[in-house]
C-alpha atoms as a printed R data frame, in Angstrom:
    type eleno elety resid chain resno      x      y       z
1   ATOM     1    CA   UNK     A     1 80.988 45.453  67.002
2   ATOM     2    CA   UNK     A     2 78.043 47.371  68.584
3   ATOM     3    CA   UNK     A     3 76.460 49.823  66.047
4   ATOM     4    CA   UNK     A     4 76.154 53.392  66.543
5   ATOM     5    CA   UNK     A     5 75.535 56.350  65.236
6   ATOM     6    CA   UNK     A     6 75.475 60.523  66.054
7   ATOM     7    CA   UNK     A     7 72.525 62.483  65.604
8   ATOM     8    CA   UNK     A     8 73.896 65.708  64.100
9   ATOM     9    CA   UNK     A     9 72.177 68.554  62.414
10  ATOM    10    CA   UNK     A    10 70.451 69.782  65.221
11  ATOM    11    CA   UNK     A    11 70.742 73.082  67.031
12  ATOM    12    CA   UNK     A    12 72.199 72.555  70.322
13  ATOM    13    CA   UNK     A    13 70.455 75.211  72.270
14  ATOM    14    CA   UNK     A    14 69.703 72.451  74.473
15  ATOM    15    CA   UNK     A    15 77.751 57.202  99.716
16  ATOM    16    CA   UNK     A    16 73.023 51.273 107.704
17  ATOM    17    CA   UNK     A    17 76.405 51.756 107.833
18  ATOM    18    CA   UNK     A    18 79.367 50.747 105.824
19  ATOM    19    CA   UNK     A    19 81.561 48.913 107.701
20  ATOM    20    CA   UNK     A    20 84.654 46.663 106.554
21  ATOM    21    CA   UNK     A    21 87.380 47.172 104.592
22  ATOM    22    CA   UNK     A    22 87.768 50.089 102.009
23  ATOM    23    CA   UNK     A    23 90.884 50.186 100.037
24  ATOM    24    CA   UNK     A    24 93.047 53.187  98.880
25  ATOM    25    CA   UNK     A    25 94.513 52.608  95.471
26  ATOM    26    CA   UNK     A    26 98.346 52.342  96.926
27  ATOM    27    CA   UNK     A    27 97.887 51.391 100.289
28  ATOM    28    CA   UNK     A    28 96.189 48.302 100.206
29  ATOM    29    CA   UNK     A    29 92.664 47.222 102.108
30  ATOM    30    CA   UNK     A    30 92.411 49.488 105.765
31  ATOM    31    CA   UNK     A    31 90.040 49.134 108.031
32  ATOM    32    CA   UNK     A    32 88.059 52.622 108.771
33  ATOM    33    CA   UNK     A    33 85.350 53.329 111.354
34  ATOM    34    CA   UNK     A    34 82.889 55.519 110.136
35  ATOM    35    CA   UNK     A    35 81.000 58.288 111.912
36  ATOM    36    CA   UNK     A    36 77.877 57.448 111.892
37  ATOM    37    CA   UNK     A    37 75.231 60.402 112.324
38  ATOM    38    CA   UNK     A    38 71.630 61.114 111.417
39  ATOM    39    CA   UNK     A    39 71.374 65.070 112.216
40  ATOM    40    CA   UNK     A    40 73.654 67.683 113.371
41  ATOM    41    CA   UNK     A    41 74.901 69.355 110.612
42  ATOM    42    CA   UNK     A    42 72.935 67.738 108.082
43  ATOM    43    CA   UNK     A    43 69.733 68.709 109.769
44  ATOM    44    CA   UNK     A    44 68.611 65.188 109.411
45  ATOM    45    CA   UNK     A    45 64.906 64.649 109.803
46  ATOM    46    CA   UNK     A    46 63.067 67.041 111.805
47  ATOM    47    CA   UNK     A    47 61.709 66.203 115.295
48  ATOM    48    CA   UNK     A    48 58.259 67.458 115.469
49  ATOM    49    CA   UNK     A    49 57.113 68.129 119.306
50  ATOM    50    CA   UNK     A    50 53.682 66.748 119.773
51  ATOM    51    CA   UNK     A    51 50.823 69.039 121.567
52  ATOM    52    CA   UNK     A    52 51.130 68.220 125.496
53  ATOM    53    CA   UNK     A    53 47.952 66.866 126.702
54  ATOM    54    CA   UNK     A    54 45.734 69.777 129.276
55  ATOM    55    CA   UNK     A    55 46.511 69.387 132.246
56  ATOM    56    CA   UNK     A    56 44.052 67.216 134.935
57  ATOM    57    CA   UNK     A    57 43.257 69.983 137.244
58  ATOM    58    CA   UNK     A    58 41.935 67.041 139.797
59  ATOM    59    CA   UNK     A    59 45.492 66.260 140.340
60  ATOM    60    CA   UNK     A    60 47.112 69.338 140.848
61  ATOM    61    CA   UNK     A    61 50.458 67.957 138.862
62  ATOM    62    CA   UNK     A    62 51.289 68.767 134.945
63  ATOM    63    CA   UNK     A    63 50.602 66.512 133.109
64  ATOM    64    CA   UNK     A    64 53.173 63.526 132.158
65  ATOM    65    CA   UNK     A    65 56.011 64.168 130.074
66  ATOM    66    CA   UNK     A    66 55.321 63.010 126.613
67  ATOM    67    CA   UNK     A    67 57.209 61.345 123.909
68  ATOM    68    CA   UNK     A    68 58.648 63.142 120.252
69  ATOM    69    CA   UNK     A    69 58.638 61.497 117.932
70  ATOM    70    CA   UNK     A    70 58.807 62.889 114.388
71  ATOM    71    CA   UNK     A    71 55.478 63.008 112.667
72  ATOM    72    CA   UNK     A    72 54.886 60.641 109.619
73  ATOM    73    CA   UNK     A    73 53.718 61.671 106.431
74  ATOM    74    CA   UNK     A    74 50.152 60.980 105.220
75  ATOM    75    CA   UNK     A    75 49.356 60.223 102.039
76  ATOM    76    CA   UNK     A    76 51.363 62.870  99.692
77  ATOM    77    CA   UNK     A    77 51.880 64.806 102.515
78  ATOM    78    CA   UNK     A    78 55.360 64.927 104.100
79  ATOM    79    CA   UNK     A    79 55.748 67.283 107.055
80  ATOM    80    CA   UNK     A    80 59.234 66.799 106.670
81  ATOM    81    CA   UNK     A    81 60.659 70.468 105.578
82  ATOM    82    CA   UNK     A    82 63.729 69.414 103.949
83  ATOM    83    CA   UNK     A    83 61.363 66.642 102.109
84  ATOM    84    CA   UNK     A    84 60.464 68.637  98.865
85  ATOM    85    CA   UNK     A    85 58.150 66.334  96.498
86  ATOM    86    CA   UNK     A    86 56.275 62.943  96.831
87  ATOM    87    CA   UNK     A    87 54.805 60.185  95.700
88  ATOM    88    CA   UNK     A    88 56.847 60.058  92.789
89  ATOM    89    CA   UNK     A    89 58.174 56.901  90.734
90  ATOM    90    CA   UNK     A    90 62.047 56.101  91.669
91  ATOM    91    CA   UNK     A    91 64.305 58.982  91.044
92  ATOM    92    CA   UNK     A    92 67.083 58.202  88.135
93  ATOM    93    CA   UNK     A    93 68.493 61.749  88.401
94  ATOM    94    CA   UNK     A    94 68.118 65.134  89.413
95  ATOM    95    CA   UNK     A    95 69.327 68.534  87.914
96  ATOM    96    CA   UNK     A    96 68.875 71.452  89.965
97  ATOM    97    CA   UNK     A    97 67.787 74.546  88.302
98  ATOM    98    CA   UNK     A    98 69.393 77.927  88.733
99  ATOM    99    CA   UNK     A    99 67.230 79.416  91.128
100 ATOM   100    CA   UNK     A   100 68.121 76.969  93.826
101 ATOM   101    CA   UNK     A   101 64.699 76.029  95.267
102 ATOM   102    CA   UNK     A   102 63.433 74.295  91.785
103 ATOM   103    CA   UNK     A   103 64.774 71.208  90.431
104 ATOM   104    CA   UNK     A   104 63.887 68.550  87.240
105 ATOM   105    CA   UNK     A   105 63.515 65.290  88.537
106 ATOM   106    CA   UNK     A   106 63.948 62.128  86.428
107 ATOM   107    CA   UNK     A   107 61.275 58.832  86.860
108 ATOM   108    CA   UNK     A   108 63.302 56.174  86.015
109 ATOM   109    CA   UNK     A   109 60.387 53.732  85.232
110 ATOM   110    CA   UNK     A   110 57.560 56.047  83.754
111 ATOM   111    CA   UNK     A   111 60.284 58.167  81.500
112 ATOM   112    CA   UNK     A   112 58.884 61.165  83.022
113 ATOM   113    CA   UNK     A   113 60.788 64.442  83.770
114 ATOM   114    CA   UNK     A   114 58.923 66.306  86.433
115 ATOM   115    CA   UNK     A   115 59.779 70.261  87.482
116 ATOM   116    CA   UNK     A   116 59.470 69.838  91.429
117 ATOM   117    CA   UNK     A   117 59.667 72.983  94.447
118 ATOM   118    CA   UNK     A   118 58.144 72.128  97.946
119 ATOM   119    CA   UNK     A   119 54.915 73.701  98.318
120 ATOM   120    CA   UNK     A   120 53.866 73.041  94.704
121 ATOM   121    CA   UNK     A   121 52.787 69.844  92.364
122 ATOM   122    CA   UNK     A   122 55.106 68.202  90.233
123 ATOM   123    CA   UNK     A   123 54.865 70.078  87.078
124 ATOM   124    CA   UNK     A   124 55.250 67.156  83.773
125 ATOM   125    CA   UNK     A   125 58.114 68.752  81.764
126 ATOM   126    CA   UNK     A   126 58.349 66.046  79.240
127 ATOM   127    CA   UNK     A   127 58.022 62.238  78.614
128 ATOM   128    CA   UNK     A   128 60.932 60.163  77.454
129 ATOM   129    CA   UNK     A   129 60.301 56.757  75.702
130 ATOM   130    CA   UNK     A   130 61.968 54.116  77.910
131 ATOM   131    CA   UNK     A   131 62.103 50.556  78.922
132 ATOM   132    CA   UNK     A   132 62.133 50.502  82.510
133 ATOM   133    CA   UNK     A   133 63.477 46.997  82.694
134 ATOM   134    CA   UNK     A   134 66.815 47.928  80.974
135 ATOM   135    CA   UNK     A   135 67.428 50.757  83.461
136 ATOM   136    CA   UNK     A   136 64.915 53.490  82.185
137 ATOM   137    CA   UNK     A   137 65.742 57.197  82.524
138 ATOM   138    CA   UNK     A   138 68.940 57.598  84.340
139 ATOM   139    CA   UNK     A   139 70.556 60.721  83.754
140 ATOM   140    CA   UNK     A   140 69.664 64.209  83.298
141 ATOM   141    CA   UNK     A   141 71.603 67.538  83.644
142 ATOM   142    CA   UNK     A   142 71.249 71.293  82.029
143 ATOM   143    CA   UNK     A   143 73.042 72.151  78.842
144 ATOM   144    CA   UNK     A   144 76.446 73.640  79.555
145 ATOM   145    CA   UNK     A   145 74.823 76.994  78.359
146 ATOM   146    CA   UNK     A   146 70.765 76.222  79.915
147 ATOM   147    CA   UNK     A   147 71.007 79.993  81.080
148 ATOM   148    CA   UNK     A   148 70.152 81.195  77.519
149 ATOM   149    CA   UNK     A   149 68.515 78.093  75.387
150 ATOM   150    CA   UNK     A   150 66.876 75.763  78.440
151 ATOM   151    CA   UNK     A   151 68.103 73.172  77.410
152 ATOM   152    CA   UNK     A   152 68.207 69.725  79.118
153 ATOM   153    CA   UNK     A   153 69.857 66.570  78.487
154 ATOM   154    CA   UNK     A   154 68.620 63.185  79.313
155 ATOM   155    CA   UNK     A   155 70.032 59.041  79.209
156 ATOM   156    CA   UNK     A   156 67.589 56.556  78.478
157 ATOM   157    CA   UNK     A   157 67.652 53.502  77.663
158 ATOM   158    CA   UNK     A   158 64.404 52.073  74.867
159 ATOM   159    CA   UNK     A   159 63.794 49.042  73.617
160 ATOM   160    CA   UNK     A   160 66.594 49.121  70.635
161 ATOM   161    CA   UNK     A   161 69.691 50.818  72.553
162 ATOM   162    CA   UNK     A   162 70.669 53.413  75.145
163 ATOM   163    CA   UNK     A   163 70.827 57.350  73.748
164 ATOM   164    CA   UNK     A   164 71.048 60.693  74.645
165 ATOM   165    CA   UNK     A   165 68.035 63.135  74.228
166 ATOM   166    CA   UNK     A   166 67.419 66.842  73.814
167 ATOM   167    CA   UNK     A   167 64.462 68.075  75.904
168 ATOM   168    CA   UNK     A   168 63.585 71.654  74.487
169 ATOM   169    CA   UNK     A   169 60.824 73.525  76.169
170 ATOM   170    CA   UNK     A   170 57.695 72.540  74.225
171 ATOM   171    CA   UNK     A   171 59.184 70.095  72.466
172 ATOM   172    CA   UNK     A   172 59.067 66.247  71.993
173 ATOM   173    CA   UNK     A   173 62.279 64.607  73.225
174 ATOM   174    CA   UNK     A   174 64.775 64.908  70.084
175 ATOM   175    CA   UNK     A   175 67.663 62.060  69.896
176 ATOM   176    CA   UNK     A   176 71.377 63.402  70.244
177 ATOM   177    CA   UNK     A   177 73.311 60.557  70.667
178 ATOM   178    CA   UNK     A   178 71.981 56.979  69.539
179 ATOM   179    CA   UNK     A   179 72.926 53.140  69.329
180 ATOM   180    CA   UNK     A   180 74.942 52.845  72.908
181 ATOM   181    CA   UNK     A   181 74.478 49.084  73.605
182 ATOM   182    CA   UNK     A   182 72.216 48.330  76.221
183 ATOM   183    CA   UNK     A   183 73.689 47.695  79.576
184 ATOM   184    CA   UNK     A   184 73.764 48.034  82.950
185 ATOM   185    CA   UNK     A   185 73.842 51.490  84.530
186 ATOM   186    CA   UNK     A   186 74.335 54.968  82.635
187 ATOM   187    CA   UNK     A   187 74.730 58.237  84.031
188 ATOM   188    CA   UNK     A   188 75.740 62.137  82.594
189 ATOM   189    CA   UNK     A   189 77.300 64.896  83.472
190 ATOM   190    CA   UNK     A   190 79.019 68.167  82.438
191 ATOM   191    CA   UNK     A   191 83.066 68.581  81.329
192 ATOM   192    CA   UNK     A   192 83.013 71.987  82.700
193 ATOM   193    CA   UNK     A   193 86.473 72.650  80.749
194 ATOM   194    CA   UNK     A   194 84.872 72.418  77.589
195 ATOM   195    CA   UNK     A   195 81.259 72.416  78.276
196 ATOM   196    CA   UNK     A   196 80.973 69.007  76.419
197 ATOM   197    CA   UNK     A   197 78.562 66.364  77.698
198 ATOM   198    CA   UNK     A   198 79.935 63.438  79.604
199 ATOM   199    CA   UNK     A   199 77.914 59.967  79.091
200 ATOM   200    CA   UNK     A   200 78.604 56.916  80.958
201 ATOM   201    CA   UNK     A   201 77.495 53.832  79.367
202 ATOM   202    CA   UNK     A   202 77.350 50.321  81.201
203 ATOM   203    CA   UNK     A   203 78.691 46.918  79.286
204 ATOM   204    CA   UNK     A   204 76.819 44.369  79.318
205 ATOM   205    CA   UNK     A   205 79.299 41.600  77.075
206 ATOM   206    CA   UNK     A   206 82.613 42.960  78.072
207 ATOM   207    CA   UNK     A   207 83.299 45.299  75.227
208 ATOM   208    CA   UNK     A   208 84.713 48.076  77.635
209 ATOM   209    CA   UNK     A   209 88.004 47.064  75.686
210 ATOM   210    CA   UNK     A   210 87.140 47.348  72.487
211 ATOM   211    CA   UNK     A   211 87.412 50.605  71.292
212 ATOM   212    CA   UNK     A   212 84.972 50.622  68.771
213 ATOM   213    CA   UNK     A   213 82.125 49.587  70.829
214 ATOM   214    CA   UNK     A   214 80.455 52.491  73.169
215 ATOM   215    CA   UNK     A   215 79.966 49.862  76.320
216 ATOM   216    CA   UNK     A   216 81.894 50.534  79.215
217 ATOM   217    CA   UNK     A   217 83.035 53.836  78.420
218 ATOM   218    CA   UNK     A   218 82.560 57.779  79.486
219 ATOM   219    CA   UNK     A   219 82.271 59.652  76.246
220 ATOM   220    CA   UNK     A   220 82.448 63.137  75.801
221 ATOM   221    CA   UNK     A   221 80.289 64.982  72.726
222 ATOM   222    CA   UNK     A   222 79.209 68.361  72.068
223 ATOM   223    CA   UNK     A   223 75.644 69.437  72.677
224 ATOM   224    CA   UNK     A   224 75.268 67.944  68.837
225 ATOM   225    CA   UNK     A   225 76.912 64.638  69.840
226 ATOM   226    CA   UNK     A   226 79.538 64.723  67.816
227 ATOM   227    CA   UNK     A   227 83.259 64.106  69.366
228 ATOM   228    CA   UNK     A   228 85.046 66.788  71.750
229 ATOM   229    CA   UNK     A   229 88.392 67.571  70.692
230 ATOM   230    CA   UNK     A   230 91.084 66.195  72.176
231 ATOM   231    CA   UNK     A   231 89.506 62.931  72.684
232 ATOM   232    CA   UNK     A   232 92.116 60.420  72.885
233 ATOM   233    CA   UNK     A   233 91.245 58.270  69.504
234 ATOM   234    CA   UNK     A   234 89.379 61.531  67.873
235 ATOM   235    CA   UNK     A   235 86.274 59.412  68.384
236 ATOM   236    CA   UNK     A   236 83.367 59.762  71.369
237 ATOM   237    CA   UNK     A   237 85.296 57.759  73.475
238 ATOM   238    CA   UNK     A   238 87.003 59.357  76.342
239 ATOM   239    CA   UNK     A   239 87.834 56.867  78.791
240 ATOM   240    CA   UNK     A   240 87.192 53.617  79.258
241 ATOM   241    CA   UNK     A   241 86.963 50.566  81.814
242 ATOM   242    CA   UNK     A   242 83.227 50.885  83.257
243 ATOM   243    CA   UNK     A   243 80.977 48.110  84.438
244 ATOM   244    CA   UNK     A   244 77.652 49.380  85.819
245 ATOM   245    CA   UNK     A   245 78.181 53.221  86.087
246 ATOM   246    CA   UNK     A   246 75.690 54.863  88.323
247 ATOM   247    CA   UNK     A   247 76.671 58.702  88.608
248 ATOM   248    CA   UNK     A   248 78.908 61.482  87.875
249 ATOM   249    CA   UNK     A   249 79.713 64.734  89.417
250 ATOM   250    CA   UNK     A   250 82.039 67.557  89.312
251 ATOM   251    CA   UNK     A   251 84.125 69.324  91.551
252 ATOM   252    CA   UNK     A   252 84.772 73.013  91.342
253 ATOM   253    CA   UNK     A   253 88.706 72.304  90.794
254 ATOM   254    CA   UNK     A   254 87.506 70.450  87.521
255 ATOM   255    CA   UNK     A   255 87.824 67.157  89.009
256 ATOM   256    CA   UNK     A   256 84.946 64.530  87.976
257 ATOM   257    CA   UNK     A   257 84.286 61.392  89.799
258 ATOM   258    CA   UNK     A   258 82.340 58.248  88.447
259 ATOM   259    CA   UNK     A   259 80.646 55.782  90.248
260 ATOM   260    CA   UNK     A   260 80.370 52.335  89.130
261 ATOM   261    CA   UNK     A   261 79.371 48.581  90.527
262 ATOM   262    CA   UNK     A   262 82.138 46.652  89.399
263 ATOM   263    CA   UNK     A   263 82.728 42.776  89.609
264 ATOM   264    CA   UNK     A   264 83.214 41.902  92.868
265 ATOM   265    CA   UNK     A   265 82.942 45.495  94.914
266 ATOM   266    CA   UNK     A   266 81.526 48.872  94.231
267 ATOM   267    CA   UNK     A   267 84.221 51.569  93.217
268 ATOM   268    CA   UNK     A   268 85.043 54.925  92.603
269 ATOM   269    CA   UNK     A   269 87.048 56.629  89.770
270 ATOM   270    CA   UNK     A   270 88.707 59.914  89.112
271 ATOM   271    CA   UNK     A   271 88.045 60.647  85.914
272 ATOM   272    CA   UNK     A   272 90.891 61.090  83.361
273 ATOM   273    CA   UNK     A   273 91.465 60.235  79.362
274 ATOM   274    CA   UNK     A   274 92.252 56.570  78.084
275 ATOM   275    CA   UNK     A   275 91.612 53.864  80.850
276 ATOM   276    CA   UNK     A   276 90.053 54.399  84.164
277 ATOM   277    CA   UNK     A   277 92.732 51.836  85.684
278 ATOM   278    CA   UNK     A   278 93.096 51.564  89.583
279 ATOM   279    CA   UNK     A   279 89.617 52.817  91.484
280 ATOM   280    CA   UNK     A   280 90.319 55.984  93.626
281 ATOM   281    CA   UNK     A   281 88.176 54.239  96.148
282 ATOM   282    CA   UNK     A   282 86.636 51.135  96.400
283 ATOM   283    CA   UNK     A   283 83.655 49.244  98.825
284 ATOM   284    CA   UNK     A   284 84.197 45.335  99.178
285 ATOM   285    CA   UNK     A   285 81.132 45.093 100.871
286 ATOM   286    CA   UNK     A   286 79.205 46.455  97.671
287 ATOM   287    CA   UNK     A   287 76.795 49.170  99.330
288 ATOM   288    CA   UNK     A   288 74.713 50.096  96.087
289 ATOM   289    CA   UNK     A   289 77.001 53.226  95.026
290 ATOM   290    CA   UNK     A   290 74.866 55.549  93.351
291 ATOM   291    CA   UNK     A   291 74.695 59.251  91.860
292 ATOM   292    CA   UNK     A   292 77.517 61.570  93.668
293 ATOM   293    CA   UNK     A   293 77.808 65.098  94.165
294 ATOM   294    CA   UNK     A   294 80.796 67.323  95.370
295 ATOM   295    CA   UNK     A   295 79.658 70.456  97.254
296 ATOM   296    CA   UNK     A   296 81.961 72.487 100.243
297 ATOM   297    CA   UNK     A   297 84.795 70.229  99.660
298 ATOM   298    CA   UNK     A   298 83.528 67.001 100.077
299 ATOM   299    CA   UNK     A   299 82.577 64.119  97.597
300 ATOM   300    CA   UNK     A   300 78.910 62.919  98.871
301 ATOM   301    CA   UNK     A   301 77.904 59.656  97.538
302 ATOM   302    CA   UNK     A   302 74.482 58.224  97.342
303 ATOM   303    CA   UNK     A   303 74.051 54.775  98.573
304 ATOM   304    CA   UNK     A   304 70.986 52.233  97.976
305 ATOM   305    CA   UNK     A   305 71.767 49.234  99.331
306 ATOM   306    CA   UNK     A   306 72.854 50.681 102.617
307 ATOM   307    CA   UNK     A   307 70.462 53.514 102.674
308 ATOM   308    CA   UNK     A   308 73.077 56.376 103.514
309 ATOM   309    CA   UNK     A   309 74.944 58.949 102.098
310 ATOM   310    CA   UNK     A   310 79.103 58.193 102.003
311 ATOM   311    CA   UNK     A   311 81.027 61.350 102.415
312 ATOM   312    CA   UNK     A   312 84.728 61.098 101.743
313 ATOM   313    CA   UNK     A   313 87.211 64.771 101.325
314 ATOM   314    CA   UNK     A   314 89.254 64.868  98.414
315 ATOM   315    CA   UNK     A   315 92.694 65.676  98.844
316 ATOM   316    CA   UNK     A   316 95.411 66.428  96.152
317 ATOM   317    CA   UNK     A   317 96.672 64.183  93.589
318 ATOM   318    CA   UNK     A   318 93.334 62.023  93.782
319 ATOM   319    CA   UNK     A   319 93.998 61.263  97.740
320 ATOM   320    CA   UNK     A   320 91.483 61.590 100.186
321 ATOM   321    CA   UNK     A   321 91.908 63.047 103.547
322 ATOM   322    CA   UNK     A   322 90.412 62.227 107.331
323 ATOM   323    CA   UNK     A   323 87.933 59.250 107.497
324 ATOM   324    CA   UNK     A   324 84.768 58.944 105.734
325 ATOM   325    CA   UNK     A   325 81.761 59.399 107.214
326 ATOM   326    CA   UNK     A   326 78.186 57.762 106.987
327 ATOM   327    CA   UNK     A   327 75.246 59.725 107.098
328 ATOM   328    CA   UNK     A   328 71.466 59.613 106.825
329 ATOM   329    CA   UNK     A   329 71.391 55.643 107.664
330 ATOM   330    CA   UNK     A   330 67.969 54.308 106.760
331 ATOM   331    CA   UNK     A   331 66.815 58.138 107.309
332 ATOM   332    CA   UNK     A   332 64.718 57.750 103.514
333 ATOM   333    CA   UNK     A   333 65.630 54.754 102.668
334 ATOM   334    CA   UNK     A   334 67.128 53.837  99.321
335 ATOM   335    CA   UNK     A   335 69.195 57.157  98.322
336 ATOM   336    CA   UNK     A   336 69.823 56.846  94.653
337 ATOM   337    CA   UNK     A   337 70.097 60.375  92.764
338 ATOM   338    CA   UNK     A   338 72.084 63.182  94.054
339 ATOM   339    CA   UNK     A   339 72.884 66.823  92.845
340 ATOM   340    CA   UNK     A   340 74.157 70.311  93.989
341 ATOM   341    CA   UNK     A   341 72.081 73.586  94.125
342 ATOM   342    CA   UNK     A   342 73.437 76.530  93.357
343 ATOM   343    CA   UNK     A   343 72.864 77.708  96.780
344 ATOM   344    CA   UNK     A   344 75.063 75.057  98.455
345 ATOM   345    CA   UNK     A   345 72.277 72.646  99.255
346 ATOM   346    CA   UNK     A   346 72.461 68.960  98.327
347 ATOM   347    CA   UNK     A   347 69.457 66.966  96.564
348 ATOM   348    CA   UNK     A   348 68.727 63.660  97.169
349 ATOM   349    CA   UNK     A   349 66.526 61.278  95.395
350 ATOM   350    CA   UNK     A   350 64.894 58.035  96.614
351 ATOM   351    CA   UNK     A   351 64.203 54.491  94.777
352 ATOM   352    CA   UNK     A   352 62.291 52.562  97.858
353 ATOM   353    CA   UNK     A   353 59.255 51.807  95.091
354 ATOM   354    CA   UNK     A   354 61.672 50.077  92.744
355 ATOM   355    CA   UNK     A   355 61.189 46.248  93.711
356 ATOM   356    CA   UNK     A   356 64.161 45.386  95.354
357 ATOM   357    CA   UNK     A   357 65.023 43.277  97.962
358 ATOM   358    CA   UNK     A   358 65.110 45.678 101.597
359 ATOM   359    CA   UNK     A   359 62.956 48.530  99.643
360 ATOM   360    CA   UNK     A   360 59.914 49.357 102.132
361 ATOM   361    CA   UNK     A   361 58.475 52.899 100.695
362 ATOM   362    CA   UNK     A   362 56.424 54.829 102.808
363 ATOM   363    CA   UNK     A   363 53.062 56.311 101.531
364 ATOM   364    CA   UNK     A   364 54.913 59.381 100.388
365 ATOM   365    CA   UNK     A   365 57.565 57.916  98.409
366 ATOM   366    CA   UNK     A   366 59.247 58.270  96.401
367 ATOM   367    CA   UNK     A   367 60.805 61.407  97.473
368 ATOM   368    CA   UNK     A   368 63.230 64.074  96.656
369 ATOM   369    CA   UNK     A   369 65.077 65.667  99.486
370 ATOM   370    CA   UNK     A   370 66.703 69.143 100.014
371 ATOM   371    CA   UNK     A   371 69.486 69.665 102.856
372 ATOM   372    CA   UNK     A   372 72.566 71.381 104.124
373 ATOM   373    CA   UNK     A   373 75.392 69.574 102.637
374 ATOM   374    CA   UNK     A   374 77.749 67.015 104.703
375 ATOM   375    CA   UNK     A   375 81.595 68.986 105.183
376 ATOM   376    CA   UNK     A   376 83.311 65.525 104.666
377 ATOM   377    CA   UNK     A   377 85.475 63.567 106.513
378 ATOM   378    CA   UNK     A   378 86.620 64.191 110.193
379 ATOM   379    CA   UNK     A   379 89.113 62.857 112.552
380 ATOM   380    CA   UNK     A   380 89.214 59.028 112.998
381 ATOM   381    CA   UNK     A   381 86.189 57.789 115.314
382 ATOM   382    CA   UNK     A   382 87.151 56.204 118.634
């Protein structure tokens, strides 16, 4: 039985191109073709018109069309304008702060949480303890009620377990939640019902069964970390049946979505109390689901192994409508953490520095991106 324990007494004023088969819950495996698109209305990278050379005035003709290309960046320097910081470690998580054009940005290896805008140097909010090789710092989101304490919430894991941390401004790190097992995976997010924190913890010895263990479960605590009412068991413990979560996100309607690499194929749940049970969506082909993000009525989904952002349109009832839709393919790379502004744009975060197989990072990454969100699925391609 994995130990753990709440931290109480504290003042809480705290989707390259994926092809194949992916499977509706009651219909069985069908075969979709994606749109595939790299601009339009995402924006997609800029293309940057080069000077044209002067003119020969020995020939009397202008001077040769010439090519445009998009510029590259140089060092820390991205001319890219929806590019917004740089040269930063891999991105576990973003939270996107209320005025729209600021956001704190998560280091998954270094622990750090970094304030970011474009225009402006990373500003070192606070350091986490972690140990990178379990998964480091990979969640982070604003307390239910940031507007008047500034709070933020963080998911780490350390060398002794996984946990939940209080970043105050000015303060050290304070533990909320402590002794999750360690495991693959772990994201939060926000029940915005009961503005309770959501934590999604990975299982790494197949204890998402076992109710007493934390593995493989989405709990749901108060900013102290003690147990929401009207948890199922009147424990932490929400829901249960997780593998390798790798985000959360929230719909306006309520509706939260988790993201998880499960044996076999990456999947996608609609969150509800007890056990996950049948995946909402799932990818046979295992693309590297990552953090997700719901913004103008479609469910954006991060992807790493693919490099591209999934885009599916929730229906009712946990149905989906229209096809999905791939975007961004190899446009940064290895798309990891995603958020919503308040403004209606979408932030992305990029892991290309983090090792793996397929990763090549440019001198500027890694990067966090700002851009107009996808709208969701269309009509079926031809």
């Amino acid at each position: 039985m994995a130990r753990w324990r709440i931290v109480g007494g504290m003042v809480a004023v705290c989707l390259f191109l994926v092809g194949g088969c992916a499977s509706f819950p009651d219909d069985g495996s069908r075969t979709w073709h994606d749109q595939v698109e790299s601009s339009g209305e995402l924006g997609g990278p800029p293309t940057l018109d080069e000077p044209e050379p002067p003119a020969d005035p020995s020939s009397g003709n202008a001077p040769p069309p010439t090519s445009s290309a998009p510029q590259q960046p140089a060092g820390c320097e991205d001319p890219d304008p929806q590019v917004v910081a740089t040269c930063l470690s891999p991105v576990g998580a973003i939270a996107v702060l209320p005025d729209g054009f600021s956001a704190l940005v998560a280091e998954r290896t270094t622990g750090r949480v970094l304030k970011v805008q474009r225009g402006s140097a990373p500003q070192l909010i606070a350091t986490v303890p972690v140990d990178a090789a379990a998964g480091g710092l990979s969640g982070l989101v604003l307390s239910p009620s940031y507007a008047e304490d500034e709070l933020v919430y963080a998911y780490a894991a350390t060398a002794d377990d996984e946990r939940v941390l209080r970043i105050a401004p000015g303060e050290a790190p304070k533990p909320v939640l402590t002794g999750i097992p360690r495991g693959p995976g772990g994201a939060l997010g926000v029940d915005t019902a009961t503005g309770s924190l959501l934590v999604a913890t990975g299982d790494p010895d197949g204890a998402a069964g076992n109710p007493a263990s934390l593995a493989g479960k989405v709990l749901r605590i108060d900013t102290l970390g003690r147990p929401t009412a009207g948890n199922p068991a009147g424990t932490a413990v929400y829901a249960s049946g997780l593998s390798n979560p790798q985000g959360m996100c929230t719909g306006t309607d309520g509706t939260t979505w988790v993201t998880d690499r499960a044996a076999g194929r990456d999947v996608l749940f609609r969150l509800g109390a007890g056990t996950l049970g049948t995946p909402a969506w799932s990818w046979p082909n295992r693309p590297g689901v990552a953090g997700c993000s719901v913004l103008g009525g479609a469910l954006a989904i991060a992807l790493t192994g693919t490099k591209s952002l999934f885009v599916l349109r929730p229906g009712q009832d946990g149905t989906f409508t229209g096809d999905p839709r791939t975007l961004l393919p190899d446009a940064y790379g290895r798309l990891a953490a995603a958020a919503a502004g308040p403004d209606g744009l979408l932030w992305l975060g990029t892991v290309n520095k983090d090792g793996a197989a397929g990763a090549l990072p440019k001198l500027s990454d890694d990067r966090v991106i700002r851009i107009q969100p996808p709208t969701g699925g269309g009509a079926s391609a031809a």
